[in-house]
Steps between C-alpha positions, in 0.01 A plus 500: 500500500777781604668370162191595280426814688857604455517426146167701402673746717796514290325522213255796580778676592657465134197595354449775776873673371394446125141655519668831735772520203229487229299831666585803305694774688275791607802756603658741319738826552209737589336247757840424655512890616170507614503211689263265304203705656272524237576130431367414835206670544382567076203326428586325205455172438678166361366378218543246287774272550678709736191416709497126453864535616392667800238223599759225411720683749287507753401166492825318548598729722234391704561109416864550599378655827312199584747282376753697742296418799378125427880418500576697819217307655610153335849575605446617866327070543 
């Protein structure tokens, strides 16, 4: 069992780095002196693929959270 859940662990991870690599970059030189403000608080939103990549990204983020704790738990027995 710890074997399984660390392999699926392993994996979402790899697919974790890929699909944070994929997302386009949202900075450039005027953001970086103002802090990324507008970024943070504009009210635009993803769409499209850049949204699919979002919900992908959330998702195994989540699965490796679980993941993370099912092996502390199977490891503390």
């Amino acid at each position: 069992m710890y074997q399984t859940i660390l392999t699926l662990m392993i994996i979402i991870s790899v697919l974790l780095i890929i699909i944070v690599a994929m997302q386009p970059s949202k900075t450039n030189a005027a953001n970086s002196l103002s802090g990324g403000a507008e970024q943070l608080f504009g009210k635009t939103k993803a769409r499209g693929f850049e949204a699919f990549l979002i919900r992908v990204t959330v998702g195994l983020g989540a699965i490796f959270m679980i993941l993370a704790v099912a092996l502390a738990y199977i490891s503390s027995k």
